[in-house]
BAFI-526493 format. One record per residue (C-alpha): y, x, z; residue in three letters. Coordinates in steps of 0.05 Angstrom, whole numbers. Each point is the difference from the previous one (the first is absolute). Last residue first. Example, Ala and Ser with C-alpha at 12.3 -4.5 7.8 and 13.67 -1.06 7.14 Angstrom:
2
+--------+--------+--------+------+
!      Y !      X !      Z ! resn !
+--------+--------+--------+------+
!    -21 !    273 !    143 !  SER !
!    -69 !    -27 !     13 !  ALA !
+--------+--------+--------+------+
This chain:
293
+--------+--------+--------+------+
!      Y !      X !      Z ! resn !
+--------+--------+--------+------+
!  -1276 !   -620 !    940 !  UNK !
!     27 !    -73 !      7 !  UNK !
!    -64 !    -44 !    -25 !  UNK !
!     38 !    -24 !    -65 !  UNK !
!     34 !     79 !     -8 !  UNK !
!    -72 !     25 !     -1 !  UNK !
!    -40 !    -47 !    -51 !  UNK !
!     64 !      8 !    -42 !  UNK !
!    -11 !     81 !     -1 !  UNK !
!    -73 !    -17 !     -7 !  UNK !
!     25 !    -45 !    -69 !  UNK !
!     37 !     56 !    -28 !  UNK !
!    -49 !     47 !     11 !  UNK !
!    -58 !    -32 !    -31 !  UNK !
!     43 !    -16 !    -60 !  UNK !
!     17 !     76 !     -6 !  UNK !
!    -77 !     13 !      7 !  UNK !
!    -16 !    -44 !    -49 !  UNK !
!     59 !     30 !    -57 !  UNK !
!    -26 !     74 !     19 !  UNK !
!    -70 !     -8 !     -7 !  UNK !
!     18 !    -42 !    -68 !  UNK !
!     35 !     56 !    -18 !  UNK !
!    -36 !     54 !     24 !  UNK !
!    -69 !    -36 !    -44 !  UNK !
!     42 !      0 !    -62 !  UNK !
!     21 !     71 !     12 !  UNK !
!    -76 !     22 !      7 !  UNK !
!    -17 !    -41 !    -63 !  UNK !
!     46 !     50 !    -39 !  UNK !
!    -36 !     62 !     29 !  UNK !
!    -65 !    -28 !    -21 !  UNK !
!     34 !      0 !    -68 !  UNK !
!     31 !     66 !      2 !  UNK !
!    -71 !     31 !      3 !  UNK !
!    -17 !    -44 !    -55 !  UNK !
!     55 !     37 !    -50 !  UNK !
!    -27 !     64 !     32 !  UNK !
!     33 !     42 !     46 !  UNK !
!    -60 !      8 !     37 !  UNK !
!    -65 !    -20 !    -37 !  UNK !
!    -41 !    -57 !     38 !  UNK !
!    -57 !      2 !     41 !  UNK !
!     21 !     -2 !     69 !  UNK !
!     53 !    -63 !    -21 !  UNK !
!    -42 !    -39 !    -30 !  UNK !
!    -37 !    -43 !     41 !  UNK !
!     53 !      2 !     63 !  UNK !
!     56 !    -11 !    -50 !  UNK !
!    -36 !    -62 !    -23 !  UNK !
!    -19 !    -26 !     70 !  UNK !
!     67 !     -6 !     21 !  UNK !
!     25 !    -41 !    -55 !  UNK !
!    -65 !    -47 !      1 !  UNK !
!    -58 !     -2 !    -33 !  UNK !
!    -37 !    -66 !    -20 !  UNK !
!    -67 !    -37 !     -1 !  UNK !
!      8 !    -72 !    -11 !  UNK !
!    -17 !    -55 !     51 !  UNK !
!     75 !     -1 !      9 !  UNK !
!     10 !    -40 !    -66 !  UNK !
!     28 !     35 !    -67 !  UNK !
!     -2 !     55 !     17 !  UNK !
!     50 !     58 !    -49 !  UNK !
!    -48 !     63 !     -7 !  UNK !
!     -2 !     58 !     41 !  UNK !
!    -73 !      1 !     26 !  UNK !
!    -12 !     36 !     63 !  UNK !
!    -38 !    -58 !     14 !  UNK !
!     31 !    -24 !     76 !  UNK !
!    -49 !     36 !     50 !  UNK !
!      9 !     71 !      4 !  UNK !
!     69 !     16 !    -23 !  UNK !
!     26 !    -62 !     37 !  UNK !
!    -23 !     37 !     57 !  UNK !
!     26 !     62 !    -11 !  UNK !
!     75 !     -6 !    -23 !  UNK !
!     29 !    -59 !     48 !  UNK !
!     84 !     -1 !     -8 !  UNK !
!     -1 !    -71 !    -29 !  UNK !
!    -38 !    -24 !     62 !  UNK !
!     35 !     44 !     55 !  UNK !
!     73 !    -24 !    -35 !  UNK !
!    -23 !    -70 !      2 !  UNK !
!    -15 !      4 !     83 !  UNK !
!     67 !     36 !      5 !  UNK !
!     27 !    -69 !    -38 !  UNK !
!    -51 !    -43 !     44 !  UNK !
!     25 !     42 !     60 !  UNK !
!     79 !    -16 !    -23 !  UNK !
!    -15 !    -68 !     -4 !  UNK !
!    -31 !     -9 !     76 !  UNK !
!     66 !     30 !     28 !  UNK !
!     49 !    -37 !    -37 !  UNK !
!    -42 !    -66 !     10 !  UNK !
!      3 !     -1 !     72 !  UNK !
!     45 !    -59 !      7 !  UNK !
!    -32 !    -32 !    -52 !  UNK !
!    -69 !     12 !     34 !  UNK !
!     20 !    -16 !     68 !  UNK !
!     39 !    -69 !    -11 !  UNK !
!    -35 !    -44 !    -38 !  UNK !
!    -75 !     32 !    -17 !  UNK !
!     -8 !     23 !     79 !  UNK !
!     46 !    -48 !     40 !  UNK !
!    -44 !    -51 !    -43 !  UNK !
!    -69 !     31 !     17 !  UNK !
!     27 !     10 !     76 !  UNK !
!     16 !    -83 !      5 !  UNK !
!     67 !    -14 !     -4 !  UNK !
!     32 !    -41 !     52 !  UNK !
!     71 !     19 !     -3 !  UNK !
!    -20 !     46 !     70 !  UNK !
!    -51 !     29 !    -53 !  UNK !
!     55 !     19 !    -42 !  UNK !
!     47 !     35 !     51 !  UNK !
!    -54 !     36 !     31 !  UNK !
!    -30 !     23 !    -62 !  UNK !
!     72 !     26 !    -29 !  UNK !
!     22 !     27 !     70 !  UNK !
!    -55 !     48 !      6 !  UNK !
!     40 !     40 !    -48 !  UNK !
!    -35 !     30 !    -55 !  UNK !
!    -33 !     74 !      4 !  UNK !
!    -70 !    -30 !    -11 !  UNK !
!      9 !    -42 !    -57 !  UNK !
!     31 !     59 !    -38 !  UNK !
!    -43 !     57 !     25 !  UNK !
!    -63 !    -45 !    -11 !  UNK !
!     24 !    -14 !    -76 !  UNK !
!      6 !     84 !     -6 !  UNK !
!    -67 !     15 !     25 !  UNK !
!    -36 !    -57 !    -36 !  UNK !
!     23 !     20 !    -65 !  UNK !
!    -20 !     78 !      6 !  UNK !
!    -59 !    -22 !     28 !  UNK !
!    -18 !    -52 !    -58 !  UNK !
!     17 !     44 !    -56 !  UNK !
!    -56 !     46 !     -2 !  UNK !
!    -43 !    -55 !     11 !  UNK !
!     24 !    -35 !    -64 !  UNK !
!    -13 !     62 !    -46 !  UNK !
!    -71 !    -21 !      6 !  UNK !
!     17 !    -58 !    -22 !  UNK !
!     38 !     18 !    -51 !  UNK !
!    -45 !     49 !    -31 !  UNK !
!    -60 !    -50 !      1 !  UNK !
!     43 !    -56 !    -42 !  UNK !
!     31 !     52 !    -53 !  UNK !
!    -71 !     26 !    -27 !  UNK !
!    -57 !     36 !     24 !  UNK !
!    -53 !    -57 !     13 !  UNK !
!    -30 !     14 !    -71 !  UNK !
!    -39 !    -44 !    -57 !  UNK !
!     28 !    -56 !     40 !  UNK !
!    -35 !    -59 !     27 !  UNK !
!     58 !    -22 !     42 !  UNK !
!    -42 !      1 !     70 !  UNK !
!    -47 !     56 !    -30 !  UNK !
!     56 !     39 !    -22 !  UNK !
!     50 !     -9 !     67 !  UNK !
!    -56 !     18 !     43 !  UNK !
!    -27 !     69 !    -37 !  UNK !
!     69 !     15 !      0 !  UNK !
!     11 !    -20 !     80 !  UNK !
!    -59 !     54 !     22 !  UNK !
!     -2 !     62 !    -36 !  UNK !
!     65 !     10 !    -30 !  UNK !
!     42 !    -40 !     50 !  UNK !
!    -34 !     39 !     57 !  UNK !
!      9 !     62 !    -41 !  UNK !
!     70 !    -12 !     -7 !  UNK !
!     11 !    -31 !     69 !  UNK !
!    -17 !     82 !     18 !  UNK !
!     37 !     27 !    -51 !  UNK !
!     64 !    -35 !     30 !  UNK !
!     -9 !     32 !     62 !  UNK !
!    -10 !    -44 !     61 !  UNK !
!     62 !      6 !     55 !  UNK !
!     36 !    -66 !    -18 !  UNK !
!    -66 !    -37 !      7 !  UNK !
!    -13 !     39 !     71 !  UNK !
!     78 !    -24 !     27 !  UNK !
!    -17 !    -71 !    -26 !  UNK !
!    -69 !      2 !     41 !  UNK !
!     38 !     32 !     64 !  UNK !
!     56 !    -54 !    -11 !  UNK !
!    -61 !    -58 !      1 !  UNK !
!    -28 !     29 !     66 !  UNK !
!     64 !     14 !     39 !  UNK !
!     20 !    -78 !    -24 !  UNK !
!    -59 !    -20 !     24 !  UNK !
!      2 !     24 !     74 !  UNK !
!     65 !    -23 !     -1 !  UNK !
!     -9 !    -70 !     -8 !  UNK !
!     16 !    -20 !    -77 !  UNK !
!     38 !    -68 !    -18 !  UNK !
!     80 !     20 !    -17 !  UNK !
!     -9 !     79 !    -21 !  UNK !
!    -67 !     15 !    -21 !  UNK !
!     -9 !    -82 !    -29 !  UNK !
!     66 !      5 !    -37 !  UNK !
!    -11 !     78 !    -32 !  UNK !
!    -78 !    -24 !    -23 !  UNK !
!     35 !    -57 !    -32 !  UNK !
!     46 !     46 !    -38 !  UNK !
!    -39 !     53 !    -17 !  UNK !
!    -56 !    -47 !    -21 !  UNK !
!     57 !    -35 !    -46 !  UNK !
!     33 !     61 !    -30 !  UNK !
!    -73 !     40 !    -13 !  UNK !
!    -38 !    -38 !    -44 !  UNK !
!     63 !    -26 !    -52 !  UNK !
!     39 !     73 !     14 !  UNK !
!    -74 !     35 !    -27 !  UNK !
!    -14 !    -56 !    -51 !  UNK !
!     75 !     16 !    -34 !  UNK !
!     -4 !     78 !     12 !  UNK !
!    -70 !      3 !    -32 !  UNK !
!     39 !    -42 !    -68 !  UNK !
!     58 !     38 !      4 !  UNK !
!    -21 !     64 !     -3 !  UNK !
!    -44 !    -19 !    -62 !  UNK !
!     55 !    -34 !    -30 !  UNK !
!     44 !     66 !     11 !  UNK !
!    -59 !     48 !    -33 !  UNK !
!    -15 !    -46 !    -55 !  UNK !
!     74 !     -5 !    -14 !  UNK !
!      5 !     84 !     10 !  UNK !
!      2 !     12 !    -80 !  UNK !
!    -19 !     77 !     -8 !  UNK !
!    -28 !     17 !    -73 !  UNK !
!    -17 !     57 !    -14 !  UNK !
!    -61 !     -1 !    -33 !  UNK !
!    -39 !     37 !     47 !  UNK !
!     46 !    -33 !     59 !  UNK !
!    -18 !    -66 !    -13 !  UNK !
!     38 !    -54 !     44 !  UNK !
!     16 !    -54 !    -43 !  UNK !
!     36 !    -67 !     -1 !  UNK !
!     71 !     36 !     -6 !  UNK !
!     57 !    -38 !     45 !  UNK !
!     26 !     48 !     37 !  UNK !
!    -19 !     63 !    -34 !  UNK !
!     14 !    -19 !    -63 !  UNK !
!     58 !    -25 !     17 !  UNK !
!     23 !     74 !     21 !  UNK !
!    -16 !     28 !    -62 !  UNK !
!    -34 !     68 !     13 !  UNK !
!     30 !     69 !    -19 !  UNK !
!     54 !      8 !     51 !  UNK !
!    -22 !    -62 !     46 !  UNK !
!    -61 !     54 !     16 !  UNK !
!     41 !     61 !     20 !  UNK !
!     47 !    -53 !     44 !  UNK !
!    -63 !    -15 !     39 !  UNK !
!    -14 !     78 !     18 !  UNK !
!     75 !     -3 !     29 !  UNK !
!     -8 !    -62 !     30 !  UNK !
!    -52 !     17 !     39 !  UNK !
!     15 !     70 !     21 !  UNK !
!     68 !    -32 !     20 !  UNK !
!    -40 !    -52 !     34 !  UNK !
!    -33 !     47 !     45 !  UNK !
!     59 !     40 !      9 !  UNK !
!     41 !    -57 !     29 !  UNK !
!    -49 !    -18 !     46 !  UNK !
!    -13 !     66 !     27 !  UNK !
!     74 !      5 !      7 !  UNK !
!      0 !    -70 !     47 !  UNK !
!    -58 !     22 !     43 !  UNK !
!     40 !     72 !     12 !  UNK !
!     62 !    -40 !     21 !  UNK !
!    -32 !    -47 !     46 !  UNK !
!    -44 !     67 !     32 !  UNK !
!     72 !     31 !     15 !  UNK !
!     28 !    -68 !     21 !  UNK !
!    -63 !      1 !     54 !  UNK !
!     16 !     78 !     16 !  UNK !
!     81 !    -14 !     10 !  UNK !
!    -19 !    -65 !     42 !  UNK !
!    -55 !     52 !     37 !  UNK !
!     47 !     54 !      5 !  UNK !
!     65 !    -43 !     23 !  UNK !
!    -51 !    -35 !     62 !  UNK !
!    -31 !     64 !     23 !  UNK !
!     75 !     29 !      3 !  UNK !
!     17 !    -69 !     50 !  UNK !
!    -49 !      7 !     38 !  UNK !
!     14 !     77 !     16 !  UNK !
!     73 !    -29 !      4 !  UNK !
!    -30 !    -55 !     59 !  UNK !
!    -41 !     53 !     36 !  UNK !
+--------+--------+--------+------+
């Protein structure tokens, strides 16, 4: 019985290293294809141009991505302002104030927002939050920078809230017992000692958090402008990295000069994937080794 064990156990570490191995290739070959296609458009466009050009206008050639960064930047900015300090206060009152019977009701809400398909808080956004934002602001339109990121907001919020309840949650009962015995009141044990202690933990989901914000395609599609032009304010309408290769890329020539240009964003978008996820690491790694696991 124990070597029958035993041969289960050797197939499934050799199956789950197996399945490791295959997820890393598929990786690799994705941003081979990437950079590969990329490298055709460096060839025969400047690469400052790129970075730093003011226009996107792919009839004329030109293919600057500033509007397309600023306009990332600005839903990604209102979408880490909304979402960072509900996430955080909803993470303190589930995990140091709830009863249980609320804390199965509020994770069963989070669980539902994290489930909801981006096209469907599009068309909420679209039909319901523009025409809010516009008459509130008096704009000529409620698709602009503001409405995309806070929509994009409740797609970050689970993500956020799931990670900061790991890391408060897995901490050593020691740390409230030994504050409160001090005679800290549970608000201070919460913001003085729980909370830095955690921090690890809750910055890596607000960096996973930023990586499901920048990496949003059909939403921000719907509901942000579609215009790719530099804002100026975040009551502008914009269009993001994402959204551009979404817009163009089922129309456009392959092997073309544009072609190569979605390809280009792509790469941009891996590497700041890549760069986020790599901080999000680090920091869960730290989260680990400072609660012993």
């Amino acid at each position: 019985m124990y070597h029958v064990r035993k041969i289960k156990d050797s197939l499934m570490n050799k199956f789950h290293s197996m399945v490791g191995i295959f997820n890393i290739l598929i990786v690799i070959l994705i941003f081979t294809f990437i950079f590969l296609n990329s490298l055709a458009f460096f060839k025969n466009y400047p690469l400052s141009k790129f970075f730093i050009g003011t226009e996107w206008i792919s009839l004329s050639e030109k293919y600057g991505i500033l509007p397309l960064l600023v306009g990332s930047f600005w839903v990604t900015l209102i979408a880490l302002a909304i979402s960072i300090p509900i996430s955080i206060i909803m993470t303190i009152y589930i995990t140091e104030f709830a009863d249980k019977r609320s804390k199965k009701i509020l994770k069963i809400i989070i669980e539902t927002m994290s489930a909801l398909p981006s096209v469907v808080l599009g068309n909420l956004g679209l039909y319901i939050l523009s025409g809010v934002v516009k008459n509130i602001f008096h704009l000529n339109s409620g698709l602009n920078a503001l409405t995309g990121g806070i929509m994009l907001s409740f797609m970050a919020i689970p993500t956020i809230i799931s990670l900061s309840d790991d890391a408060l949650s897995s901490l050593d009962k020691s740390y409230r017992e030994a504050s409160l015995a001090l005679g800290a009141n549970r608000l201070e044990t919460v913001f003085k000692i729980l909370l830095p202690t955690a921090f690890p933990g809750i910055f890596a989901g607000i960096m996973l958090g930023f990586g499901r914000i920048i990496g949003e395609t059909m939403a921000v599609l719907m509901i942000t402008g579609n215009s790719p032009l530099i804002a100026a304010s975040p009551l502008s309408p914009i269009r993001t990295l994402t959204a551009t290769i979404a817009a163009e890329m089922g129309e456009v020539v392959q092997g073309s000069l544009h072609y190569h240009a979605l390809f280009a964003i792509a790469l941009v978008l891996f590497a700041i994937s890549f760069f986020t996820n790599s901080i999000a690491d680090k920091y869960i790694r730290k989260s680990r080794k400072l609660i012993g696991k």
